[in-house]
C-alpha positions, 0 to 999 in steps of 0.5 A: 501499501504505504507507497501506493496510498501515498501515490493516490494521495498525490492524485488527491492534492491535485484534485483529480480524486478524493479520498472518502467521496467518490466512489472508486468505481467512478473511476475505474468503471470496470470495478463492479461488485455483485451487490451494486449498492457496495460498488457504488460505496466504496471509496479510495479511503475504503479500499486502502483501510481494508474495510472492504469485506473481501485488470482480469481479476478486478473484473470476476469480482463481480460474481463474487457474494460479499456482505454488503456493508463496509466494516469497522475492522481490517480484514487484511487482504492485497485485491482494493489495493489493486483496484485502489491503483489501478484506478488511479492510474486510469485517472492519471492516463497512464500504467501503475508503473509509470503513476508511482514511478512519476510520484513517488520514485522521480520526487524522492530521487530514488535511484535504485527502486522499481517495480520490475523483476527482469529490470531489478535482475540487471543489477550487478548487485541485486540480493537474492532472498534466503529462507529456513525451512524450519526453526532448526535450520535457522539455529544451524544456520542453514538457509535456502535460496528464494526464488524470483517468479514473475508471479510475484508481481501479480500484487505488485500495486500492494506493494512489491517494490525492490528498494535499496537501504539507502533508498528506503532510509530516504523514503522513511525521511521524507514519510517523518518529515511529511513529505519534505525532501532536503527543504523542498516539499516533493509530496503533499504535507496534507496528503501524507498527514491524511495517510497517518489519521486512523480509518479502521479498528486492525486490533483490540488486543495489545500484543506486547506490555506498554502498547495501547490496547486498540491498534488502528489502521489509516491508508497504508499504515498500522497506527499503534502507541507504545507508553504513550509514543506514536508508532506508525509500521506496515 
């Protein structure tokens, strides 16, 4: 999620859209809510802090009755995210694939990272995902083999991106770095900061001793603070 707010946060430097002015509807005219006071609210910012209360699928949630007014807490769910990237690829003139491919993946040189399954399948050294069907089996040692579905990449603008490690140790280092790459600015310094300002409340309860109480959420990250050390995680 973090890659997809930070792809829209390009198209924000460049002043193609904004994070909390326009609605997103604007920009993607087939996004229309049921109550049509909500779609005409709803911005970047708000899609991509879930404070949303809940191509073919975008355009049923029409039908769909939903509160009508934004939240002050995450509820967590894939569907803005969507609407979020499709609505900045329809900006950009192009797919979301190809929006995030000429953002993200071509400014950081990330070379082994994509979209697509048939495409990460052609790789010689490609890993399947292991998994135990239960705690027991985990303590035997004794896994099954994921699976790979096409399906899989129905939330693919949530974030179903297959990376390698030393691609995803990149992408972590120009994130810290905001948004440098070996002395050279490859992404937007304000537009990466603005991804790391809280926008919603995602928890009141601290879960582990010397973290703070209230766990908030900017646009694709979970802010959190550990005795006093700032902690971004997704």
């Amino acid at each position: 999620m973090a890659v997809a707010a930070t792809t829209v946060g390009e198209l924000v430097a460049k002043g193609k859209v904004d994070w909390d002015t326009t609605p997103a509807s604007h920009y993607l005219p087939e996004f229309l809510l049921k109550d049509l006071g909500l779609t005409s609210q709803l911005t970047f910012a708000d899609l991509l802090s879930h404070r949303t209360p809940w191509r073919k699928a975008i355009k049923r949630l029409r039908y769909l009755d939903m509160p009508s007014k934004l939240l002050r807490e995450v509820n967590y769910h894939n569907t803005m995210y969507a609407i979020a990237g499709e609505a900045a690829a329809n900006v950009a003139g192009l797919t979301y694939a190809e929006l995030i491919q000429a953002k993200i993946f071509d400014p950081l040189e990330l070379k082994d990272t994509g979209l697509s399954l048939p495409e990460m399948a052609k790789r010689p050294n490609f890993a399947m995902p292991y998994y135990a069907a239960s705690f027991e089996d985990a303590k035997n040692g004794i896994y099954e083999e994921g699976y790979m579905d096409p399906i899989l990449m129905s939330d693919a603008l949530a974030g179903d991106i297959y990376m390698n490690v030393v691609d995803l140790a990149k992408w972590n280092r120009v994130i810290l770095k905001e948004g440098e790459l070996d002395g050279k600015q490859v992404l937007n310094k304000e537009s990466v900061q603005e991804t790391w300002k809280p926008h919603n409340i995602y928890s009141t309860k601290a879960h582990q001793p010397g973290f703070a109480p209230t766990i908030r959420y900017g646009l694709g990250w979970g802010l959190d603070s550990y005795k006093g050390h700032a902690i971004m995680h997704h």
